[in-house]
C-alpha positions in Angstrom: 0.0 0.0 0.0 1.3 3.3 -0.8 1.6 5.3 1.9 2.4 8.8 0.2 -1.0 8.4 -1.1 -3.2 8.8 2.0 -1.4 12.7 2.6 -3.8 14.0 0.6 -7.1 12.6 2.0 -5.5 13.1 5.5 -4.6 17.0 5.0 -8.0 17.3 3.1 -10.5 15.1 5.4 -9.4 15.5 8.6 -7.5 18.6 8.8 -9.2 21.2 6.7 -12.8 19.8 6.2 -13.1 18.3 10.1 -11.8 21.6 11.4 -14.0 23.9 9.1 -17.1 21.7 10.2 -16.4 21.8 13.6 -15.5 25.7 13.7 -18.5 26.4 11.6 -21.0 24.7 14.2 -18.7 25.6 17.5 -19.0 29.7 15.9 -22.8 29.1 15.4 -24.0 27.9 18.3 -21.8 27.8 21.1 -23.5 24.6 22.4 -21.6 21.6 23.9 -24.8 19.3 22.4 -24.0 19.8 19.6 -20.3 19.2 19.8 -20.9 16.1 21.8 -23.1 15.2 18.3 -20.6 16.0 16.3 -18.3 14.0 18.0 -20.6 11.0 17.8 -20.8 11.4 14.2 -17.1 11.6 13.9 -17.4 7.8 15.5 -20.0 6.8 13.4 -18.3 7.6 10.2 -14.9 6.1 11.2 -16.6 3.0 12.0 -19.0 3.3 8.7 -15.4 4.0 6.9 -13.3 1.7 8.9 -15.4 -1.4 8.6 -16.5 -0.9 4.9 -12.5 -1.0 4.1 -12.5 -4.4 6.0 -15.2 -6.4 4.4 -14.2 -9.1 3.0 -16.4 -11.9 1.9 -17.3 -14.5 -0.9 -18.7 -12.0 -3.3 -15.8 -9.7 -2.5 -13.2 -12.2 -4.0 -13.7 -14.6 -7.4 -11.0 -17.6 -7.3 -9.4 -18.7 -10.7 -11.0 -22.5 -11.1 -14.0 -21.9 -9.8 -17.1 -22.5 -11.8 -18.4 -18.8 -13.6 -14.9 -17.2 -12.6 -12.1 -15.4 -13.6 -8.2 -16.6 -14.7 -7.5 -14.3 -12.3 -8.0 -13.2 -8.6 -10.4 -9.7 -8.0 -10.1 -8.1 -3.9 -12.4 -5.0 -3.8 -11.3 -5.4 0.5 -8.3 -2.6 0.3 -8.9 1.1 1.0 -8.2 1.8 -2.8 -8.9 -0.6 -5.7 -6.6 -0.4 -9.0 -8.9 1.0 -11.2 -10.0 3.9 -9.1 -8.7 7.6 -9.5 -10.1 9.5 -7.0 -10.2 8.8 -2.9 -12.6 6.3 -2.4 -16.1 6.9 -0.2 -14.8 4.7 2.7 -11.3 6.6 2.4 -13.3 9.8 3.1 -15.7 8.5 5.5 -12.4 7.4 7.9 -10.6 10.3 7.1 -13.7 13.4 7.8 -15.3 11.1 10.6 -11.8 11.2 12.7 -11.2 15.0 11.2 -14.9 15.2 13.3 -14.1 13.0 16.4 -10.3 14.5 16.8 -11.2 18.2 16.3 -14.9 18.1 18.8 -12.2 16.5 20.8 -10.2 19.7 20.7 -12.7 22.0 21.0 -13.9 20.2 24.3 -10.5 20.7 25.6 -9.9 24.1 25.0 -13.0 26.3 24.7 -14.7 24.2 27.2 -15.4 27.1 29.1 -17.1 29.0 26.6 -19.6 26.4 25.4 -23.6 26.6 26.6 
């Protein structure tokens, strides 16, 4: 797996879009609910993200030899498959869910003072 590849969604997900969410809802309202819901969305979608990337099952894989299949041997279970050009969906739901989780997370910590 290429690991200079998943700078891009990182800086784009989780650092700029998670902390323009975030600020954008922490500057409107002021309210720790809705922080605390943001943060549980920032779960969610890691988990969504996360466990999407993992699947792995029967229709998920053809074997060569077995009757109706392929010469060859198809995974869809990585974070990126071959043919794709752009970030995946489950590479941006892990990526803008922790973006969501890390910077509530922040937020919580340092303006929790200021939040209703």
């Amino acid at each position: 797996m290429n690991l200079d590849a998943l700078w891009k969604p990182v800086v784009l997900y989780t650092g700029l879009s998670g902390l323009l969410t975030v600020g954008a809802v922490y500057l409107a309202t002021h309210s720790g609910m809705y922080m605390l819901g943001l943060t549980g969305v920032g779960v969610l979608l890691v988990v969504l993200g996360g466990g999407a990337a993992g699947q792995m099952g029967p229709s998920n894989v053809e074997h060569a030899g077995e009757k109706g299949g392929t010469n060859r041997v198809v995974s869809n279970a990585g974070l990126w498959s071959p043919v794709e050009t752009d970030t995946s969906l489950r590479v941006t739901l892990l990526f803008y869910g922790a973006g969501l989780f890390l910077w509530s997370l922040v937020v919580f910590g340092v303006l929790r003072d200021t939040l209703v």
